[in-house]
Each structure stands twice: as structure tokens, then as C-alpha cells.
N, C-alpha and C positions, 0 to 999 in steps of 0.2 A: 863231332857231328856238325856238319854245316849245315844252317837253317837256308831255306831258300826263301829268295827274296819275294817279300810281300809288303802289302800296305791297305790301309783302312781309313775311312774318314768319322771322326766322331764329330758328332752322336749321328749316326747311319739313317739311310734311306730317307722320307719326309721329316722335314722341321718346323715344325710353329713357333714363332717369334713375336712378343707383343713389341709394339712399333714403340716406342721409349727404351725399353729396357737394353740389356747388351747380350750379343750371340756371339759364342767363339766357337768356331769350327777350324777340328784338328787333323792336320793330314799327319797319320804315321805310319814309321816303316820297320819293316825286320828283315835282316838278311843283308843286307846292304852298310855297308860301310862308309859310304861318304854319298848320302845321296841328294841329290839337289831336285830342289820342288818349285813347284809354277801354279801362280793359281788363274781361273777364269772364269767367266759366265760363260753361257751356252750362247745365248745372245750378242756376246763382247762387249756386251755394257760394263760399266764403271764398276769396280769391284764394290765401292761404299763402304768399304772396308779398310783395314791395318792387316799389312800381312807381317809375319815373325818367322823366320828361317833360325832352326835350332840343328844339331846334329844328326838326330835321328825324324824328327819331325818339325812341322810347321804349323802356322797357326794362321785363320785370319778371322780378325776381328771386328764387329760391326759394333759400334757402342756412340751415339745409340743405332737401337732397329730404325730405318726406316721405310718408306714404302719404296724404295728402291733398291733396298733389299731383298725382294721379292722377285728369286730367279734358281735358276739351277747354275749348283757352283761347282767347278771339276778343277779336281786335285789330280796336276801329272808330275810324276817321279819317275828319276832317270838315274838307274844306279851305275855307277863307274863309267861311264857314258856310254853304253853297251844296251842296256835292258831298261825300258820304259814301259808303265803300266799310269792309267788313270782310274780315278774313278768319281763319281759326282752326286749328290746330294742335292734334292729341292728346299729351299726355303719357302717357308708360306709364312706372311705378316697379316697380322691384326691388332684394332685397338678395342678397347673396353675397359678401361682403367679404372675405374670408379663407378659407384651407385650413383641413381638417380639424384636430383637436386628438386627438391618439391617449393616450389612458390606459392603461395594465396594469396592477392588480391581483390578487394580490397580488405577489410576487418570486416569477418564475416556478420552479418545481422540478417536473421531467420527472415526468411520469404523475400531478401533480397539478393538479385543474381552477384554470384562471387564466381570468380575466373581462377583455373587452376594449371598451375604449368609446370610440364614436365621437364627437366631436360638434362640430357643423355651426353656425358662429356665427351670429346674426341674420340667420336665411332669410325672404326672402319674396319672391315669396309659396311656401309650401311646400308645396303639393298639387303642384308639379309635383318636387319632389325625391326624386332616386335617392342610394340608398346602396350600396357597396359596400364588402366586407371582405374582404379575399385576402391568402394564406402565399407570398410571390412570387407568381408567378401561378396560384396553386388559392385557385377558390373560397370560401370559408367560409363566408358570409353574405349575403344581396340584402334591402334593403330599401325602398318607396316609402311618399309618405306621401299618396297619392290623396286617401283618404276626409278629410284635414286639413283644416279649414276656419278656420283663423286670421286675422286681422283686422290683424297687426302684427307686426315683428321679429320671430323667435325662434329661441335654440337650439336646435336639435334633437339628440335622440341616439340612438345606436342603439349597442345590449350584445351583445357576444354570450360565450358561455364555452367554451372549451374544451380540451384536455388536451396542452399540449403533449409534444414528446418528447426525446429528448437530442438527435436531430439536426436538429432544429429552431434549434438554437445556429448563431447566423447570418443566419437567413433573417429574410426582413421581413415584418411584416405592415402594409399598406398600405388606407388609408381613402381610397375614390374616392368624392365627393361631387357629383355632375351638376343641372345646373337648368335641361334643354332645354322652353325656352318659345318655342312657335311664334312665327313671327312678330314676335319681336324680337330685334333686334341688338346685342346686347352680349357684351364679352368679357373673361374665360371663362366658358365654361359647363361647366367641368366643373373640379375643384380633388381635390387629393392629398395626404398626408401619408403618410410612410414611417414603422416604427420598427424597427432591428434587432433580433429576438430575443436575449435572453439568457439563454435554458435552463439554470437550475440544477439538474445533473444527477450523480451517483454518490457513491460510487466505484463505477466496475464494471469488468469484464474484466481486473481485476488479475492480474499473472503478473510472477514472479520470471528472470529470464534469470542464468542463472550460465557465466561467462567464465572459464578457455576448457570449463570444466565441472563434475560436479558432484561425480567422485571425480579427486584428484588425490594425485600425492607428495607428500609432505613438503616444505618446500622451494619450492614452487611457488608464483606469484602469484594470487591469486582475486578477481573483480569479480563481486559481485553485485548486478542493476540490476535494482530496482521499479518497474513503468511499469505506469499504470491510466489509463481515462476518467475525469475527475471536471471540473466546471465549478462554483464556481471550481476553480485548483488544487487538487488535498488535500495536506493536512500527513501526511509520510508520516515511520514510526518505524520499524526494526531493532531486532528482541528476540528472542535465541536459546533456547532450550528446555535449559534445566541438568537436574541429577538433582532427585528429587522434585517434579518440574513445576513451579519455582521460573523466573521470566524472567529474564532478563539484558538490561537495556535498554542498543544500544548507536547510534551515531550517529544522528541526523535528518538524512536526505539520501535521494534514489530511487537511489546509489549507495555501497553497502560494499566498501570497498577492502579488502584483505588482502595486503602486499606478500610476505608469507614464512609460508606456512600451516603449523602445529604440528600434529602428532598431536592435541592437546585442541581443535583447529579443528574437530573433525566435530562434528557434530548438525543439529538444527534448527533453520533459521533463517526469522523470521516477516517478513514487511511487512505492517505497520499500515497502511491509509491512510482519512483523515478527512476528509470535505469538514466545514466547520464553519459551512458554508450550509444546506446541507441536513441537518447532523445525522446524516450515517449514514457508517457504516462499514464497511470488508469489508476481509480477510488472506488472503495468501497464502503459502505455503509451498515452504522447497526443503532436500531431506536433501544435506548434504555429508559427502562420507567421504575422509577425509587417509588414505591408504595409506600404510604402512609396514612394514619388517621387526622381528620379533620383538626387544622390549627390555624391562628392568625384568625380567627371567628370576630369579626368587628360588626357593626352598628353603625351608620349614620342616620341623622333624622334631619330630613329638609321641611320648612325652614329651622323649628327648632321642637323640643320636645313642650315646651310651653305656650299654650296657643290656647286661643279664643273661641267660644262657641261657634258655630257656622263655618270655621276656616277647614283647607285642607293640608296633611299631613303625608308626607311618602317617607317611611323606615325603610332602606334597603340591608342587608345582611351578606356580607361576604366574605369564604373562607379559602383555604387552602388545602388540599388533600391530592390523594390519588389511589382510587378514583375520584375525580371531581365531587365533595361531597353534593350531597340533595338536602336544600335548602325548604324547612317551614316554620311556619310561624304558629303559637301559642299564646294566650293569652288568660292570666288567674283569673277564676271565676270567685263571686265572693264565697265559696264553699272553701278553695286556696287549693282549690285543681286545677289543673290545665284542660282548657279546649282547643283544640287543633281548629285553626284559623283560614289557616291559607300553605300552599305548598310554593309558591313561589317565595324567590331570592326579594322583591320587591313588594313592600306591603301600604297600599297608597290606601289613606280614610278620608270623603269628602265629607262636607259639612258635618263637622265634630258636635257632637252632642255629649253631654254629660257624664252620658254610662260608657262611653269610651276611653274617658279617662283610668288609667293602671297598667298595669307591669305587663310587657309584652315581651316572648321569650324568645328569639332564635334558635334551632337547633340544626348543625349542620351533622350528616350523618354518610359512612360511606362502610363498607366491609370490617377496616379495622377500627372504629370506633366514632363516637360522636363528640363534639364540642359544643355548647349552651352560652350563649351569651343573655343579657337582659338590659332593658329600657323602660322607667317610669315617663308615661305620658300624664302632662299634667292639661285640665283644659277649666278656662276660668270661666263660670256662668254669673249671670246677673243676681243678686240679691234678691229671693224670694218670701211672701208672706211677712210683709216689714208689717208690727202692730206697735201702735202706744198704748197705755195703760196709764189711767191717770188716776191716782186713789188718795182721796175719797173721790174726788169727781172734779171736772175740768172747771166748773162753776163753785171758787172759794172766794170767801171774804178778806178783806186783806188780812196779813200778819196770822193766817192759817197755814197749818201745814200740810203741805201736800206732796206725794210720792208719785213720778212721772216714770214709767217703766218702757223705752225702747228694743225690739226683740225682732229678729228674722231670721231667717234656715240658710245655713250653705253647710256646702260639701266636704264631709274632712278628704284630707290626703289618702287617696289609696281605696282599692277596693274593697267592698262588702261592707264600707261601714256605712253607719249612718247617719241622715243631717243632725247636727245639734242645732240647739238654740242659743243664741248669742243675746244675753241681756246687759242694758246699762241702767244706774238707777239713774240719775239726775243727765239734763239735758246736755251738759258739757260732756258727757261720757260717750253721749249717741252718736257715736262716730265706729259705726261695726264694721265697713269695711273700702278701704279708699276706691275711689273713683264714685263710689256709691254715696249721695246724701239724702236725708230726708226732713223736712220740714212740718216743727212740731207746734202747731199754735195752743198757747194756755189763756185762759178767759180766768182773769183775776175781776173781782168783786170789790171795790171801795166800797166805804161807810155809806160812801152816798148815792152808791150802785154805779160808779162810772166802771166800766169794762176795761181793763188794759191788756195787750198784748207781748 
């Protein structure tokens, strides 16, 4: 059986060709024995191609695609030089080779404008491209490029700017790139690139937590932990607040231990925290107060505790506690009780008298207990009730004997007691108390009555 002569172009009817890649289009025949082939555009432009003459078929070949490739190609065959037939095929080219390429400018930091750009490697043809720009899925941006009338490859791009925020940390922004072109088949038509946000944002919401709180006993253990938003981490510092607003910088860490907290534990204590991306900074604060019972209870006495009749006298008393003890003063009565005196820290006595002098008690007093201190005030008075006694009588004869008895009252040391009497027998003795003298005159009698003193 003789087949009758025929021929076919592969791959038939419309062709889509991406512009890089390679197309071979094949004219074959049957029926024909020696057939010779011819190729063309409809146009007569450049074939852009290789063509391959085989025995029964031909080839031509486009490697790579380009946009000049983009025509209708006809295959004519002429068999035994008698019987010719053609037939012709459309090529259609396009580029789309790769997903989006996502930029971000500058390093992103919350609530300042960051600029994001899209772009779309060797599109064509590019009037029919879509752009999109979306934060997961919200919107940001749409754009097309209709009105484009390009002639060749190109990139495209598409900007947009906008402010991210701190919780934006995470989230993606994603370039959806489409290139729906009627009527032809290829795939994809649509390409993506993702990028995770990285919002460099704070320090902010910083807050001090103090464990198990923030007045404790003495004695007690304290954790205090500094936890803030910041992206990157921030570098966080511990610096306590001394007298004359002087810092005290103490560990780098978001937690300060304190295994066994002292009375000089209390004050203020800061957290520093620094992001060193963003350059900024913020502090927080927490007052801790170490409770404790009254200690360190002292006494001074201006000028001194030994003073003179008429002079004045200021004891002040001061302790240590927290709460701040409450400072009064007591004083032994000669029963050897106390009277509560005065509630102030300062206990000033003007012109001292007598019965002032004795034991004056401090007591400083606050919630968890008291402290007692004490002070003897000593105050010197004059020598009272000075007597002589002269026995038998001031009026003796010579070579008599006679007993001269000096005597006067002072005060013992301390309260409730009482004066004694201080006696000496003979004149050399009458010396009861220095600063103090007295003059003793005796009337001695001669035989012949002359008086001597």
C-alpha cells in the first residue's frame, strides 16, 4: 500500500516560548521519498533560527528564544519536485523567569519610614504585569504596568515606603508578581517572594518586678528582674541611687540577686536598658526598703555630761531603723522607775540645778522593736551647811585639849539618795571638798590670858 504524501509541523498550531530558553520546531513528512523542505516567516523576516534538513524531516531551531522570534513560521515541502504542500505554526514569546527579588532599606526601626522594593526580572512583555505588596495578607501596595510599551526584557520595579511598627517583628512582606496573558499557555503566571520582617524596635514598656517584694526584713532574699520590649535584645545595667545622687553601677544582667538583704539595701534601684540598634534608651525604677528594728542608738551630750550648777546642757539621741525609729527620753526617779520626759530626738536642760542630775534613758522605738541607750548626768553644787564644832569650847587654856569638828552636806552620785555629812576631826583634815575652803578661827587662852589665834 502506498501512503500518500503528507506532512505535519511539531508541536502544531499556537506555540509559547519563554524568551531564554530553546524551541525546535519540526517539519515531517510521509509518503514522500526524497522530500526537500524550505522554511519562512509570514513576514520574511530573519528566521532567528538553525534550520536541519534530515531525509524525511527538518528542523528549525531557535536557541535561545528571542523576541524575534515572535512570528508565524511555514514549513514548505515539495516532494519529487511534483507535489508541494505547506503549512505554518505561530510562535508567541514571553519572559518571566524567576520570582520577585525583595529589598529593604534602610534596617528597619519601628515608627521610622523604611522603603521596600520590588523587582521583577526580565518581564515581557510587561503591559500585562501585576504587582503586588502585602504585610501577610494586608494590602500595602497594587501596581500595573498597562500604559508600558517596551520592546525587550526588562526589569521592573515597583517602591513603596512605609512606617513599620514594633509588631510588625515577624510578619512578612511578600511581592506577588502575575503576567495573565490571554490566550497563552504557560507556566507560571503568577510568582512570589517572601521576606520576614525585622522591626528594630525600643526599649519600651520597661518594668522592674521585685520578688517576693519591695519592703522586706532584713535577712530576706530579693530578686529583682528587668524585662522590656526591645528588638534587638537591649543591653540592660543595675545602678542604685547613693547619697548626693552619686550612681552605683552594679551587675549587667535583667536579673539582681540579693541572697541576704542589709539595712544599707534600701534605695533606689534603676534598670538601664539600651538597644544599641536603635540607639535609644529608657529606665525604670523600684524603691526597696529593708525593714528593721531600731540599731546604732548613740548619745551625745554637748558640752559634756559634767557641768555646773546654772549651766546648759543639750543630749541628743539618734538611731537607725525602718521605719525611722520614734525617739524619747526618760529619766530614774528615786523610786528607780522611769518618767517619760520628752518625745523629742533632742533633750536640751537650761540652768541645771541639782535634782537634775542622774541617769537619763533614750528609747528609740519603731514596729519591729526598740533600742535603750543611757547617760549619767553629773552636776557640781556649792558646799552647803559648812559647821564647826569646837569641844569643850573655842575659849581653852593653853596646853588643853581640845576636839575642832568640821562638817557640811553634798550630794552623793546618783539619784534618790541622800546628802551625807562629811566630817573631819582636827583642822588639817577640814579640807571636804576642793574648790571649796573654809576658815576656822580658835581662841586659845595663855596663863596670862593673852588670846592667840
Amino acid at each position: 500500500v502506498v501512503k500518500a504524501f503528507e506532512m505535519e509541523i511539531i508541536p502544531a498550531e499556537r506555540i509559547v516560548a519563554q524568551i531564554g530558553g530553546t524551541l525546535i520546531l519540526t517539519c515531517n513528512t510521509t509518503g514522500c521519498a526524497s522530500p526537500s523542505f524550505s522554511w519562512r516567516t509570514q513576514m520574511d523576516s530573519p528566521l532567528g533560527g538553525k534550520v536541519s534538513n534530515h531525509r524525511t524531516y527538518s528542523t528549525l531551531t531557535m536557541n535561545p528564544v528571542s523576541i524575534v522570534n515572535s512570528h508565524s513560521y511555514l514549513c514548505t515541502v515539495i516532494c519529487d519536485e511534483r507535489e508541494k504542500k505547506e503549512k505554518s505554526v505561530k510562535v508567541e514569546v514571553y519572559s518571566f523567569p524567576s520570582d520577585p527579588i525583595i529589598e529593604i532599606s534602610p534596617s528597619l526601626v519601628a515608627g521610622e519610614p523604611a522603603t521596600v522594593i520590588c523587582k521583577i526580572p526580565d518581564v515581557y512583555p510587561s503591559e500585562h504585569l501585576e504587582v503586588l505588596l502585602k504585610k501577610d495578607e494586608h494590602v500595602l501596595h497594587e501596581k500595573d504596568f498597562l500604559e508600558d510599551d517596551s520592546t525587550n526584557t526588562e526589569t521592573k520595579i515597583v517602591t513603596y515606603t512605609f512606617h513599620p511598627m514594633a509588631e510588625d517583628a515577624g510578619k512578612e512582606i511578600t511581592c506577588v508578581a502575575r503576567l495573565p496573558i490571554a490566550n497563552m499557555d504557560f507556566e507560571p503566571k503568577e510568582r512570589s517572594s517572601s521576606q520576614k520582617l525585622n522591626a528594630n524596635f525600643g526599649p519600651r514598656n520597661t518594668v522592674i518586678t521585685a520578688s517576693p517584694g519591695n519592703s522586706l526584713m532584713e535577712g530576706d532574699s530579693l530578686n529583682l528582674t528587668c524585662v522590656t520590649q526591645s528588638n534587638p535584645p537591649a543591653q540592660i545595667v543595675w545602678s542604685k541611687y547613693l547619697a548626693e545622687e552619686s550612681i552605683q553601677h552594679l551587675i549587667k544582667n535583667n536579673v539582681l540577686s540579693i541572697p541576704h538583704v542589709h539595712f544599707n539595701d534600701s534605695g533606689l534601684y534603676i534598670c538601664e536598658v539600651i538597644n544599641l540598634v536603635t540607639n535609644k534608651t529608657e529606665k525604670a525604677t523600684v524603691d526597696i526598703i529593708i525593714q528593721d528594728g531600731p540599731k546604732n542608738t548613740m548619745i551625745t551630750v554637748f558640752p559634756t555630761s559634767a557641768l555646773k550648777e546654772g549651766e546648759t546642757v543639750t543630749m541628743k539621741c539618734t538611731s537607725s531603723g525602718n521605719p525611722a525609729p520614734v525617739i524619747s527620753w526618760k529619766k530614774k526617779k528615786a523610786t528607780g522607775e522611769s518618767e517619760k520626759i520628752s518625745k523629742n530626738a533632742t533633750l536640751t536642760i537650761q540652768n541645771l540645778k541639782s535634782q537634775d542630775l542622774g541617769l537619763y534613758e533614750c528609747e528609740a522605738y519603731n514596729l519591729f522593736g526598740k533600742e535603750e541607750k543611757a547617760v549619767k548626768l553629773y552636776v557640781q553644787v556649792p558646799l552647803q551647811n559648812i559647821t564647826v564644832l569646837v569641844y569643850p569650847s573655842e575659849n581653852v587654856k593653853e596646853v588643853e585639849d581640845i576636839s575642832v569638828t568640821c562638817s557640811t552636806y553634798t550630794l552623793r552620785d546618783g539619784p534618790g539618795k541622800k546628802p551625807i555629812r562629811r566630817n573631819c576631826s582636827a583642822i588639817s583634815e577640814c579640807s571636804v571638798t576642793k574648790n571649796y575652803t573654809s576658815i576656822y578661827v580658835l581662841h586659845i587662852f595663855s596663863k596670862v590670858g593673852t588670846t592667840l589665834q
